[in-house]
C-alpha positions as CSV (number, residue, x, y, z in Angstrom):
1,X,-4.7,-41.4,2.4
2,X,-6.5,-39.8,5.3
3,X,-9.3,-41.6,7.1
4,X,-12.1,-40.7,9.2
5,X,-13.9,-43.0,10.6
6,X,-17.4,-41.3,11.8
7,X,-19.4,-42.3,15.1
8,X,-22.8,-42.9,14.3
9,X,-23.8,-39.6,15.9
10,X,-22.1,-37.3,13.0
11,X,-22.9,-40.3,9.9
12,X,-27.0,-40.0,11.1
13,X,-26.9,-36.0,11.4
14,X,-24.8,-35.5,8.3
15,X,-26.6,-37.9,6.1
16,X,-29.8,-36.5,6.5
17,X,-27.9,-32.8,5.4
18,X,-29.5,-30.9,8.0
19,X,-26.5,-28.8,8.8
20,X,-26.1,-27.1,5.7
21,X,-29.5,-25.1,6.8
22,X,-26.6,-23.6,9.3
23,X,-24.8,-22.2,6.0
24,X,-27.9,-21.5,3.6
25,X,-29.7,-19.3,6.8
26,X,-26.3,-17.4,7.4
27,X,-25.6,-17.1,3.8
28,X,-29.4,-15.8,3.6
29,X,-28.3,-12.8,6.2
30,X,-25.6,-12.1,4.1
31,X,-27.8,-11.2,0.8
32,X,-29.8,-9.4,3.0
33,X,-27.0,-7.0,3.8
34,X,-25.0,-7.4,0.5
35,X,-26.2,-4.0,-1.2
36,X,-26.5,-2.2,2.2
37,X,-23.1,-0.1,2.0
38,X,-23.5,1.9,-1.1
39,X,-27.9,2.3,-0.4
40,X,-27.6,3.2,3.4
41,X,-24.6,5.7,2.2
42,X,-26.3,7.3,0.0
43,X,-29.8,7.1,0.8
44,X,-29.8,6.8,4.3
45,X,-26.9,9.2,4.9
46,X,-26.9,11.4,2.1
47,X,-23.1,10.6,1.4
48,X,-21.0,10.4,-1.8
49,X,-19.4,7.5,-3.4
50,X,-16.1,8.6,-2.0
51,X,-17.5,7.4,1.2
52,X,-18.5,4.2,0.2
53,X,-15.6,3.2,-0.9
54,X,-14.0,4.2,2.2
55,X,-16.2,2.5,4.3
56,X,-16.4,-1.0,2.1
57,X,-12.2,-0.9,2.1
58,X,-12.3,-0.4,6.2
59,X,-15.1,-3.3,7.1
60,X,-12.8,-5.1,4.8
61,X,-10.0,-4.5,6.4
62,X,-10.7,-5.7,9.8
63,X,-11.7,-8.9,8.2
64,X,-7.9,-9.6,7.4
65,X,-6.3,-10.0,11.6
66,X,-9.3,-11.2,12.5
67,X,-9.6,-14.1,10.0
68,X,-5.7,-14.9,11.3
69,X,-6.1,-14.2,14.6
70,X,-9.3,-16.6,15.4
71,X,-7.7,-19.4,12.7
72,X,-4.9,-19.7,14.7
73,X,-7.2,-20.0,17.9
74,X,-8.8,-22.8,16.5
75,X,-6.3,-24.8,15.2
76,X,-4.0,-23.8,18.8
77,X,-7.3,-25.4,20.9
78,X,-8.2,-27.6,18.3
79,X,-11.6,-26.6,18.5
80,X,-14.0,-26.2,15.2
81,X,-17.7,-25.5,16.7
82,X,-17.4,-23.3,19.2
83,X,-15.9,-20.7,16.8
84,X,-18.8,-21.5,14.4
85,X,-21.3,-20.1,17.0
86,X,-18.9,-17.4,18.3
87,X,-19.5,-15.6,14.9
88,X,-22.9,-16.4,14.3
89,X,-24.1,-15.6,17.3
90,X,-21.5,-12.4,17.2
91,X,-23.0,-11.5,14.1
92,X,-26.3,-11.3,15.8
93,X,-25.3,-9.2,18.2
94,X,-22.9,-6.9,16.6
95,X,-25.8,-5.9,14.2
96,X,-28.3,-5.2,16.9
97,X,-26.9,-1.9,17.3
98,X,-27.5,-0.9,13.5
99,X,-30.3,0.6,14.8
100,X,-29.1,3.1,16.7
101,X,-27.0,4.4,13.7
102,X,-27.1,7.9,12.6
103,X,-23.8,8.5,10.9
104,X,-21.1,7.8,8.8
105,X,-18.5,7.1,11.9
106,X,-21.1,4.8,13.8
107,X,-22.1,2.9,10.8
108,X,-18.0,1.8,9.9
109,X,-17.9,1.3,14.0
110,X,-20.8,-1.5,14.2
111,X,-19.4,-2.8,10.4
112,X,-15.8,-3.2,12.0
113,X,-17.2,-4.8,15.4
114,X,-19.2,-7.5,12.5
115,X,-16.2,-8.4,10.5
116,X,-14.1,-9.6,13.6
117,X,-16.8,-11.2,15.6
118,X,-18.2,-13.2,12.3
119,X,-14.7,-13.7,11.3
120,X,-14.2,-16.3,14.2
121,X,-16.7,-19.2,11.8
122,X,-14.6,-18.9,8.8
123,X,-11.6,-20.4,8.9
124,X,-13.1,-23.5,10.6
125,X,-16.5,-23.3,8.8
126,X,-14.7,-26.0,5.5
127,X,-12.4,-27.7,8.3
128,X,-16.0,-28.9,10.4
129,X,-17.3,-30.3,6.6
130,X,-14.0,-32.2,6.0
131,X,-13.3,-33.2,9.8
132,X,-17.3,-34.9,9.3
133,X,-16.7,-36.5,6.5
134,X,-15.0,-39.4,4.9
135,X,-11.5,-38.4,2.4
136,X,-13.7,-39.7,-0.8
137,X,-16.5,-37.3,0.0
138,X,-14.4,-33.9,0.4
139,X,-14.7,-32.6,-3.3
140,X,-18.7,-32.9,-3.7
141,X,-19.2,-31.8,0.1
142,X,-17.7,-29.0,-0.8
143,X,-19.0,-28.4,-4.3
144,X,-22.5,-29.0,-2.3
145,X,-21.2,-26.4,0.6
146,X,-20.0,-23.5,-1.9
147,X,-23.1,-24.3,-3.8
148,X,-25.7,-23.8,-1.2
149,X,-24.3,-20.6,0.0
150,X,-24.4,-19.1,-3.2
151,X,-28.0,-20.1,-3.0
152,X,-28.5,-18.7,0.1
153,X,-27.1,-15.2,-1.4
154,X,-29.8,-15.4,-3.7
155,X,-32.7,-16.2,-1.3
156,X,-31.4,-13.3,0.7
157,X,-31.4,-10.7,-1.8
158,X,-35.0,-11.8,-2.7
159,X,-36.2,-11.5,0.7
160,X,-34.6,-8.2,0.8
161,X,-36.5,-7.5,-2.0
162,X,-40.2,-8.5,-0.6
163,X,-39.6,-7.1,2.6
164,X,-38.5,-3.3,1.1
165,X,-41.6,-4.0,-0.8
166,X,-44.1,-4.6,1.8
167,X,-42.3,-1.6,3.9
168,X,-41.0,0.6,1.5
169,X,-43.4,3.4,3.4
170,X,-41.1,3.8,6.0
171,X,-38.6,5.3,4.3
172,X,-34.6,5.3,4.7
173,X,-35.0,3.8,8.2
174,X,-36.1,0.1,6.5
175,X,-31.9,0.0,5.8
176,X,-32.1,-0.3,9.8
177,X,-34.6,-2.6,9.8
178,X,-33.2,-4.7,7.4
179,X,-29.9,-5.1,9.6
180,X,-31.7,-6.1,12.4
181,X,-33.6,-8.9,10.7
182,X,-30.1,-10.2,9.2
183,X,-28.9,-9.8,12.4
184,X,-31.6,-12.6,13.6
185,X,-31.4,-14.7,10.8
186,X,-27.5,-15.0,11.9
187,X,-29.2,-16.0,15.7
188,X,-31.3,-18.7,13.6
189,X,-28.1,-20.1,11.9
190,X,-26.0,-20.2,15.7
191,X,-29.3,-22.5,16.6
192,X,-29.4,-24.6,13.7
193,X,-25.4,-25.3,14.1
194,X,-25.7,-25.9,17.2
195,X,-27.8,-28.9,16.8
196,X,-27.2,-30.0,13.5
197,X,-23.3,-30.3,13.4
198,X,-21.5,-32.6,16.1
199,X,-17.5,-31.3,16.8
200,X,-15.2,-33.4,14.7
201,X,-13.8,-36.5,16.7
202,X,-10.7,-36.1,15.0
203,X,-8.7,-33.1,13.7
204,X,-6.6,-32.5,10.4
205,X,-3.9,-30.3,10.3
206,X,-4.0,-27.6,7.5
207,X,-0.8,-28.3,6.0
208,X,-2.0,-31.9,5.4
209,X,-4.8,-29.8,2.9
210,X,-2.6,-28.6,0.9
211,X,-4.2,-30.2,-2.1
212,X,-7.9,-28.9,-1.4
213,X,-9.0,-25.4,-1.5
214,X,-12.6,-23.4,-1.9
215,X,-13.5,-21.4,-4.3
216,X,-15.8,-18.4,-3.9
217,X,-18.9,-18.5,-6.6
218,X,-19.5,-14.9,-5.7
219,X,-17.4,-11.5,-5.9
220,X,-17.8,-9.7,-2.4
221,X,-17.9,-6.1,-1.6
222,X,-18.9,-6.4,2.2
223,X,-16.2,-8.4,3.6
224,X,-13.5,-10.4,1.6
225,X,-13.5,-14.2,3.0
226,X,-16.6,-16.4,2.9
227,X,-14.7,-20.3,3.4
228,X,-11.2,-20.3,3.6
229,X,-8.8,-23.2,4.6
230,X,-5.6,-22.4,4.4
231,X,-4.3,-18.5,5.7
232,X,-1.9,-15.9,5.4
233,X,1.4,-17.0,8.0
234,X,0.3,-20.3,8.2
235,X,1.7,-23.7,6.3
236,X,5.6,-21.8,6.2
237,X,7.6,-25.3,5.5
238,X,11.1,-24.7,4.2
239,X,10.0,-24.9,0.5
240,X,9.9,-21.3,-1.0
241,X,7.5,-20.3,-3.5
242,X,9.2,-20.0,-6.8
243,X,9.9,-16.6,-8.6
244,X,7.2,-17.7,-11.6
245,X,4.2,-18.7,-8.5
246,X,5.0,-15.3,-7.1
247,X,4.5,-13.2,-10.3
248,X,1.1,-14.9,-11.1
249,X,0.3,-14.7,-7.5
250,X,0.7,-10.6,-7.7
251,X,-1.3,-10.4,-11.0
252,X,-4.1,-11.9,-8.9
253,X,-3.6,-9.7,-6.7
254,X,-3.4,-6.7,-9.3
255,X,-7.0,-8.4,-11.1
256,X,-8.8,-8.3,-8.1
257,X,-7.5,-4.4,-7.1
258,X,-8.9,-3.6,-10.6
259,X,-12.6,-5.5,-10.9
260,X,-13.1,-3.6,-7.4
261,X,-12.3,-0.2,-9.5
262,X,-15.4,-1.2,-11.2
263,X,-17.7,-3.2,-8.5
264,X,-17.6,-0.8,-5.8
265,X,-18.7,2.5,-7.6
266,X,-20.7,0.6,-10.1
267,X,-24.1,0.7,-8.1
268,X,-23.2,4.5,-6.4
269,X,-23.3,4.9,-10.4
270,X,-26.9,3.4,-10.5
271,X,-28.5,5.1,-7.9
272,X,-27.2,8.6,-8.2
273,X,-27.2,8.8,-12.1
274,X,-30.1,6.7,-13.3
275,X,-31.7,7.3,-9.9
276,X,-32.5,4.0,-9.5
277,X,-34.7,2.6,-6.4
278,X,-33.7,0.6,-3.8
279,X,-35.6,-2.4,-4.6
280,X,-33.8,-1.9,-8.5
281,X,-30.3,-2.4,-6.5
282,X,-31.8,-5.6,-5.1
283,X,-32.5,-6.5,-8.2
284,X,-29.1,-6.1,-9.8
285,X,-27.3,-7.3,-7.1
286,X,-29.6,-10.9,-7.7
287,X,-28.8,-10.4,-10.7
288,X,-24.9,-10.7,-10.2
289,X,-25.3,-13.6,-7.5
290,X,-27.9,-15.6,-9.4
291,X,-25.9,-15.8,-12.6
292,X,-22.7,-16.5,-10.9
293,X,-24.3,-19.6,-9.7
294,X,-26.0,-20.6,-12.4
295,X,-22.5,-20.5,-14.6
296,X,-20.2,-22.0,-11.5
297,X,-22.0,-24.9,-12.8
298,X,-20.3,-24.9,-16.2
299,X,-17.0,-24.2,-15.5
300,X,-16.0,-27.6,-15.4
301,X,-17.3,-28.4,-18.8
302,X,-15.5,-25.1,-20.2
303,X,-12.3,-25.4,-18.8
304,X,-12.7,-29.1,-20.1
305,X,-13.5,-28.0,-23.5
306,X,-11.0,-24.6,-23.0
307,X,-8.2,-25.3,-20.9
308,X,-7.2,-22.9,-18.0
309,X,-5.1,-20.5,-20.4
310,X,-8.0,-19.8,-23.2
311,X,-10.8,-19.9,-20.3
312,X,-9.4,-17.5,-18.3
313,X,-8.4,-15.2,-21.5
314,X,-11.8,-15.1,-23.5
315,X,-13.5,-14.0,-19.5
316,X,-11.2,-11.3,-18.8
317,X,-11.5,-10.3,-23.0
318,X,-15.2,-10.1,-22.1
319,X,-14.7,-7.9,-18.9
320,X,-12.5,-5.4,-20.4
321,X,-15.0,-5.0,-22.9
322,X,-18.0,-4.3,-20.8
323,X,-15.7,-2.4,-18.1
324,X,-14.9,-0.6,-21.3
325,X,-17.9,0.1,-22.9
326,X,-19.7,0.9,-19.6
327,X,-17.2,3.5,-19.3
328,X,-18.1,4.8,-22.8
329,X,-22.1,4.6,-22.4
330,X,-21.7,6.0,-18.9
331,X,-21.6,9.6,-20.5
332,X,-25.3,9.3,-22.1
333,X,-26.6,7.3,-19.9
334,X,-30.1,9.1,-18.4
335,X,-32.7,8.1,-15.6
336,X,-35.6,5.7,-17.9
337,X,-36.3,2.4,-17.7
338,X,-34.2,1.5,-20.9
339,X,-30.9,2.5,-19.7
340,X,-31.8,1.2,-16.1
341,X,-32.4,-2.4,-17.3
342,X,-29.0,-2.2,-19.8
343,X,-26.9,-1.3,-16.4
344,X,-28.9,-4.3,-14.7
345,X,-28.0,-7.0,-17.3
346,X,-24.1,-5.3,-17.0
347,X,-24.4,-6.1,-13.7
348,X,-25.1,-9.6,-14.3
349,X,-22.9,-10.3,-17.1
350,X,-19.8,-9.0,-15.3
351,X,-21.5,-11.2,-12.1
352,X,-21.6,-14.8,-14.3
353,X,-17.9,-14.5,-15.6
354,X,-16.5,-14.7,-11.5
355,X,-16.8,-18.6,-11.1
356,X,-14.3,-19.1,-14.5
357,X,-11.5,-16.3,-12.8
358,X,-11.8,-18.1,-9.7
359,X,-11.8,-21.6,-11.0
360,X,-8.6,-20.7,-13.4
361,X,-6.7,-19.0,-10.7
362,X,-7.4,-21.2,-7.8
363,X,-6.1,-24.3,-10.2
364,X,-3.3,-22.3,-12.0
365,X,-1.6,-21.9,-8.5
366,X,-2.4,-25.7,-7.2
367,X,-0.7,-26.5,-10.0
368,X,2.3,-24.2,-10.2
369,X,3.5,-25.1,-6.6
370,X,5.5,-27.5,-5.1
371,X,3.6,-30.0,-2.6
372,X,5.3,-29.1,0.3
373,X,4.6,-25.3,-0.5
374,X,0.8,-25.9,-2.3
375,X,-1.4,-25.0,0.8
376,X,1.1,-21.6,2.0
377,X,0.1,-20.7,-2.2
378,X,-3.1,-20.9,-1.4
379,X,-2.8,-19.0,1.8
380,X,-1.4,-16.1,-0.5
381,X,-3.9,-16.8,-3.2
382,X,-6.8,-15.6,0.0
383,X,-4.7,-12.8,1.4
384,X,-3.7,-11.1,-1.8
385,X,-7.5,-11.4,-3.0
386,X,-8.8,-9.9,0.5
387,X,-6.3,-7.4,-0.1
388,X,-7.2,-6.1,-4.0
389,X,-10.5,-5.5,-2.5
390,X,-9.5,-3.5,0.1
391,X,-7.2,-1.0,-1.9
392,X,-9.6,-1.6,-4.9
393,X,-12.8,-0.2,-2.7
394,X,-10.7,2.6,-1.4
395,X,-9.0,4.2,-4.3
396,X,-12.4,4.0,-6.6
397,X,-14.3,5.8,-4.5
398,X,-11.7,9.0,-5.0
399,X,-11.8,8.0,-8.3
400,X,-15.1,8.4,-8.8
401,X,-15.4,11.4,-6.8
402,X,-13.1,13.5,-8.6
403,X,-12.6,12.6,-11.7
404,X,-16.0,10.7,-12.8
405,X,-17.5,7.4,-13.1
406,X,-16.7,6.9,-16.8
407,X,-12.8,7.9,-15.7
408,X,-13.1,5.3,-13.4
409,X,-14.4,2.5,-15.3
410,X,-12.1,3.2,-18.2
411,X,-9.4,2.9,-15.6
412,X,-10.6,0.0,-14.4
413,X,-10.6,-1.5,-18.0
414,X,-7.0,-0.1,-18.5
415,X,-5.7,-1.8,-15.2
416,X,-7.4,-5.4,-16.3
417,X,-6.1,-5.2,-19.7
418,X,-2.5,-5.2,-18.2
419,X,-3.4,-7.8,-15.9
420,X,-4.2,-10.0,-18.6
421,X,-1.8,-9.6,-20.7
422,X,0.5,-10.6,-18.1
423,X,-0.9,-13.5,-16.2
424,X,-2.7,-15.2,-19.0
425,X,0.8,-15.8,-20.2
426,X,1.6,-17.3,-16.9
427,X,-1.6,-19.6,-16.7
428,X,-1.2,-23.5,-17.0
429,X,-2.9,-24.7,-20.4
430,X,-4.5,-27.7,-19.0
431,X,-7.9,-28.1,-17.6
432,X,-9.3,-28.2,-14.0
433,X,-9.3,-32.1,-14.4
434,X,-5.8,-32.3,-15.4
435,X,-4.7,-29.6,-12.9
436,X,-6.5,-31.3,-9.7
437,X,-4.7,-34.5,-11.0
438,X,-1.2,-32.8,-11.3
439,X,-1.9,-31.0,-7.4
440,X,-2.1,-34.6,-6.5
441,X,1.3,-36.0,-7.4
């Protein structure tokens, strides 16, 4: 058992909650941007979907060193706030030069310089919660800290929404406009941290974490990680991962390569076929985030009721099914309102299933390692995700390009049907309840 004891300092600021505005305001300029790649492609730039996808795979990518390189920083100087503020305040002023933007190899430069700066708060963004807190308040701290991020999304995309509204006479430079004002937002979160959250007294080592992971409510486009513990090199021990661990580990991988088939072409699709607005993509992306929080709030229940194996089967049942009738309906599909608000409520549907994937995988491979290897499975769990969305985004915007959106959501349908068959068979039976309590022995 590992104990904490708080000075009085950290128990006043964290019982009145103040730091999570920190997380909500940063999480707020992250809906803001959200939608931004495949609207300031192709309606600022004038671009194809091919380029999307390029650009969404590349910002991604330079999330993946980054994320390594400043985790090890941190745990080498044992230092948690300072990195917090390095990539808020990086965030505020890597996007300051948005505005200056007037092509497609400027736009990827100031997305690249975002991803590494902001990368430096994530790997010690859950580690400053748990380091503040008492051992028998870690799961609902972070339940509340996954929670109000999602909610933050959501508040995000919404005041995207008003403020394209109000402005929408300006034309394609309000995609500027709207980076800059993330950009602050990110400078209000730096401030807020910076007095709400005291630097841990005392530090954890990640291995000791094997048993505790996040889980992300939302699917992401923009840049893979939003809270990670445990990393890619990190927690080696002698203890290999078994040959079973490593086959469901790849089908995760695999899963996540496919859904991006879908989710990164899918609102190109919207725009350029059923020329829908840019306060419409708003709209579906809230869509997507609200009802993936609303449902992360079930999942306990269902997997209770389910079990991991059937949960995670009837979810991915329902995805190939809308990836595959999307891919049949996307022939006849035509610019009215009708078809406009079906794509919407796909959108959303395909949104509110995430939390169940997530939930299932994330316990499926707590429970299928070995204690001494739990938090490097983890580790793997992160990279492999980070790394079907980058190979995901890229090859669906070819996709797309050449051989059509319905091409590439019946692909995309094709590839998760195989994935299912295959790791559903490898999934534990038992619920998140009896999984957490297996992780623990």
């Amino acid at each position: 058992m590992i104990t904490m004891p708080l000075d009085e300092t950290s128990q006043e600021s964290f019982s009145h909650n103040t730091w999570y505005l920190g997380y909500l305001t940063s999480n707020i300029s992250g809906g803001l941007t959200t939608p931004l790649i495949p609207l300031f492609i192709t309606v600022y730039l004038g671009l194809n979907v091919f380029y999307v996808g390029i650009t969404s795979a590349i910002a991604s990518a330079a999330s993946v060193p980054a994320l390594i390189i400043w985790g090890l920083l941190s745990d080498r100087f044992r230092k948690r706030k300072i990195f917090i503020l390095i990539g808020f305040f990086g965030g505020f002023i890597s996007l300051l030069p948005m505005i200056y933007v007037r092509n497609v190899i400027d736009y990827i430069g100031v997305l690249v310089a975002f991803q590494v700066v902001v990368m430096a708060c994530v790997p010690v963004s859950t580690m400053i919660l748990i380091e503040n807190t008492t051992e028998d308040r870690w799961s609902s701290v972070m339940g509340r800290f996954n929670f109000i991020a999602s909610i933050g999304t959501v508040l995000g995309l919404a005041g995207g929404i008003a403020f394209i509204y109000y402005f929408a006479g300006i034309g394609g430079r309000i995609f500027l406009y709207v980076y800059v004002i993330a950009a602050f937002v990110y400078l209000a979160s730096a401030i807020i941290i910076s007095i709400a959250i005291p630097e841990p007294k005392k530090k954890l080592e990640r291995r000791r974490l094997a048993n505790l992971h996040s889980t992300r409510i939302m699917e992401r486009i923009r840049f893979f990680p939003t809270n990670v513990i445990h990393f890619f090199g990190l927690n080696e021990g002698r203890n290999r991962i078994d040959r079973k661990l490593k086959t469901y580990l790849f089908f995760t991988f695999f899963l996540m390569f496919s859904f991006q088939m879908f989710f990164v072409p899918y609102p190109v699709f919207v725009i350029t076929k059923l020329n829908a607005s840019t306060i419409e993509i708003y709209i579906l992306y809230i869509m997507n985030s609200a009802l993936g929080t609303i449902t992360f709030q079930l999942t306990g229940r269902v997997s209770a009721r389910m079990g991991l194996r059937k949960m995670l089967g009837t979810v991915l049942m329902v995805r190939i099914a809308v990836f595959g009738m999307t891919a049949g309906i996307a022939y006849i599909m035509s610019p009215d309102t009708t078809w406009l608000i079906v794509a919407i409520l796909i959108y959303g549907l395909i949104g509110s299933l995430w939390s169940f994937i997530a939930i299932a995988e994330t316990a499926s491979v707590s429970v299928m390692s070995l204690k001494g290897t739990r938090g490097k499975a983890i580790g793997y769990y992160n990279s492999l995700n980070g790394a079907g969305q980058i190979f995901g985004g890229l090859l669906s915007g070819a996709v797309s390009l050449y051989l059509g959106y319905s091409m590439d959501f019946l692909i995309a349908a094709v590839m998760v049907t195989v994935g299912a068959l295959m790791i559903v068979r490898l999934t534990p039976v038992g619920t998140t309840r009896s999984s957490a309590s297996a992780a623990a022995t």
